[in-house]
C-alpha positions in Angstrom: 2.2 32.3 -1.7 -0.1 30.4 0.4 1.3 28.5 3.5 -1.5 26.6 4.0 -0.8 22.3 4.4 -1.7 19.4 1.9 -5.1 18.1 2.1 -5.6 15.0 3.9 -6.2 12.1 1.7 -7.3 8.3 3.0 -8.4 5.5 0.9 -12.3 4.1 0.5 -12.5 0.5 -0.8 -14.9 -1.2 -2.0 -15.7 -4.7 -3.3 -18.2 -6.3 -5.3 -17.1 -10.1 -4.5 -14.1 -12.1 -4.9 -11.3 -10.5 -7.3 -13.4 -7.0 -7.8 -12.1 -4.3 -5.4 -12.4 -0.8 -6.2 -9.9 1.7 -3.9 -10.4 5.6 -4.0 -9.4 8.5 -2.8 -11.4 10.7 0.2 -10.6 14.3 1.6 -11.1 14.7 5.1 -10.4 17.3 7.7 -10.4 20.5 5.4 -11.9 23.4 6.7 -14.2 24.3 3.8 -16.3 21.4 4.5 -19.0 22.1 1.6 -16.2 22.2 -0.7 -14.6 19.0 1.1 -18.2 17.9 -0.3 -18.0 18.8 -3.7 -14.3 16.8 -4.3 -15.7 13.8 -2.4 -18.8 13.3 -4.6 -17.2 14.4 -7.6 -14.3 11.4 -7.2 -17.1 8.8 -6.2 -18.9 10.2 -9.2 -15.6 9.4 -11.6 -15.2 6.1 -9.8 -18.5 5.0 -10.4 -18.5 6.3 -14.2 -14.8 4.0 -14.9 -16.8 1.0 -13.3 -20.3 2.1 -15.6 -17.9 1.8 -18.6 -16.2 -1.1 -17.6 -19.6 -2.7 -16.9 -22.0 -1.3 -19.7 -22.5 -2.8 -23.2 -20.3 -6.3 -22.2 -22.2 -9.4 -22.6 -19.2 -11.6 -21.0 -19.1 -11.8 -17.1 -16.3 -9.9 -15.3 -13.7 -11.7 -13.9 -11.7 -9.5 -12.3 -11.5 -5.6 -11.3 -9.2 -3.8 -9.9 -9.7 0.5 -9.1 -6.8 2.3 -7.7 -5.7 5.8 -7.7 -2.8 8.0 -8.0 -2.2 11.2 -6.0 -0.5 13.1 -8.7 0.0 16.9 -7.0 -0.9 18.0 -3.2 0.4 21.5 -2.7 0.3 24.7 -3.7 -3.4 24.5 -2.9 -3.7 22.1 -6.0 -4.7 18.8 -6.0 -4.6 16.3 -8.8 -5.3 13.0 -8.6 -6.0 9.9 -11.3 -7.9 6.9 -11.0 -8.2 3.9 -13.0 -10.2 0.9 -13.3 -8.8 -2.1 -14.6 -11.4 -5.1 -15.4 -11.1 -8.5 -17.4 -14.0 -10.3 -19.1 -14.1 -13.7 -19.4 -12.8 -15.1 -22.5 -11.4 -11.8 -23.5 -8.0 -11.4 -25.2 -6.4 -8.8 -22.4 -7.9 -6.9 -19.4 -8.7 -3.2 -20.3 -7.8 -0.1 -18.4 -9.2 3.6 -17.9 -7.7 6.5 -16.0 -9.8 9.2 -15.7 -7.9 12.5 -13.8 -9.2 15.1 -11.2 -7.5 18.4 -11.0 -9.1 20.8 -7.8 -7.9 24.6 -7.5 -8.4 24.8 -3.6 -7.5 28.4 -3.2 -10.7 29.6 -5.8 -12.9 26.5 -4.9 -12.6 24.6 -8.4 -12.9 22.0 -10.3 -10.3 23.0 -12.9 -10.3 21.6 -16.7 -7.4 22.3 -19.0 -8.9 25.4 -20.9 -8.7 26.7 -17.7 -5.2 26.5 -16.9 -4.9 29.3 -20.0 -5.3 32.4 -20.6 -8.7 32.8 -22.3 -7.1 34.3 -25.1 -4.6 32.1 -25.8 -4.4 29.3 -28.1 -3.0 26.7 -25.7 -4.9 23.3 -28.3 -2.3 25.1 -31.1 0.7 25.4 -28.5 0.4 22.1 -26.5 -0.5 19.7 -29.6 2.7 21.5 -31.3 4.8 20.1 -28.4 3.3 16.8 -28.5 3.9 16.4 -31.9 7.7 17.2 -31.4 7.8 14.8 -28.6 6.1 11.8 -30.5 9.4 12.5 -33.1 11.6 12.8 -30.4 10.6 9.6 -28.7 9.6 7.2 -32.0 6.1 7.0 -30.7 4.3 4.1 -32.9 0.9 5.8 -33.6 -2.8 4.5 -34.8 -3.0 7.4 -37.3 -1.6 10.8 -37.7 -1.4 13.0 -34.4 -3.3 16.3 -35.2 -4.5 18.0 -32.0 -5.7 17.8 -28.6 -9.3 17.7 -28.1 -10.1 21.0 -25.8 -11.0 18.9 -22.6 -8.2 16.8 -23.2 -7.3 14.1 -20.5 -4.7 15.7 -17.9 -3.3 15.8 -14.3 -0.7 18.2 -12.9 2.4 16.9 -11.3 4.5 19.4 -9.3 5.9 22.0 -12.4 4.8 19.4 -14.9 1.6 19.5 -17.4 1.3 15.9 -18.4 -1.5 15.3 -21.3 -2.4 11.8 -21.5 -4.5 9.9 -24.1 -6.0 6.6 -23.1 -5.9 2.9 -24.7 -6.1 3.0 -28.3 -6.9 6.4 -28.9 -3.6 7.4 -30.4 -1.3 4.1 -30.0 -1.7 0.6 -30.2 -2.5 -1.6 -27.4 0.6 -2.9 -26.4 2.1 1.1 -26.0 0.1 1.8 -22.8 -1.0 4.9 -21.9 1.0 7.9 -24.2 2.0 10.1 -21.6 3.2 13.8 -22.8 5.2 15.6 -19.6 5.2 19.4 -20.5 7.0 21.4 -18.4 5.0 24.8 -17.3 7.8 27.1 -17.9 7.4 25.8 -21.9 3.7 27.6 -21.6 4.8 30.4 -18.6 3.3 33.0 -21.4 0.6 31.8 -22.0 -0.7 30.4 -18.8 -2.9 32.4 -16.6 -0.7 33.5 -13.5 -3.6 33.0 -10.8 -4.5 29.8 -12.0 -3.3 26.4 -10.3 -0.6 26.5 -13.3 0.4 30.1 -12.6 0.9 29.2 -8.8 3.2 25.8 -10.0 5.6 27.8 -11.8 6.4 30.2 -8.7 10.0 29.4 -7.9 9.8 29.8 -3.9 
């Protein structure tokens, strides 16, 4: 198991005028400095994309916008990280709010998505939409329309030895629900999760 410290995280904000600030996250002082790069442009890339939707297709002026971020995992050479834009339009009933998530594999010099968490074999859209399902029971989650399955690039951060699968506004619940959250502990997929992955390295008891 790597020894190796945290990244070093500090906060870029932006604003585009009175009640529009955008905050988000910037890695300094690693010693791979092309791949410092990479997770820099990639997060000012997301950020720009959240405000882009936010912006794009609206006729009504924006009142007010507000970007933040979430450091979600910074260890095990894995770092996960949301950010979210929140932005009201005038005139509209409610604000609306994205979170977009990040999720770096620092030891192989990654961006990871959640196919590959898994073993490329394995059938982890069967296994984790099975465990969703028996938690929207569990917890009386109000749904749009019946849950089926997660799509393959399904929204995601890691959090210590936790897997949390998230859907955003309205995809799966009403409004007034939030964002369904769906905390899946990685011993539930240790068999089918591949072992050198940032997954693999979460579930390591030491």
């Amino acid at each position: 198991m790597s020894t190796e410290l945290p990244v070093c995280i500090e906060p870029v904000k932006i604003s585009y005028g009175p009640n529009k600030t955008v905050l988000f996250p910037k890695v300094i002082g690693m010693h791979d400095y092309q791949f410092e790069r990479y997770i820099n442009q990639t997060v000012i890339n997301q950020t720009q994309q959240l405000i882009n939707e936010q912006i794009d297709n609206m006729p009504t002026t924006v009142v007010e916008m507000i970007g933040s971020y979430e450091i979600k995992n910074n260890q095990r050479q894995v770092l996960s990280l949301s950010i979210s834009n929140y932005t009201y339009h005038h005139q509209a009933a409610h604000g609306m709010t994205y979170i977009k998530s990040l999720t770096f594999d620092l030891q192989n010099r990654t961006r990871v998505e959640l196919k590959d968490l898994f073993r490329t074999e394995s059938d982890y859209i069967n296994r984790i939409s099975t465990l969703i399902r028996a938690q929207i029971q569990q917890r009386d989650i109000q749904l749009l329309d019946t849950f089926t399955s997660i799509e393959p690039n399904q929204d995601f951060y890691i959090a210590d030895k936790t897997l949390v699968i998230y859907f955003q506004l309205y995809e799966i619940t009403p409004y007034v629900f939030g964002f369904p959250m769906f905390p899946i502990s990685v011993y539930e997929l240790q068999d089918i999760i591949d072992e050198d992955g940032p997954l693999g390295r979460m579930a390591v008891s030491n």
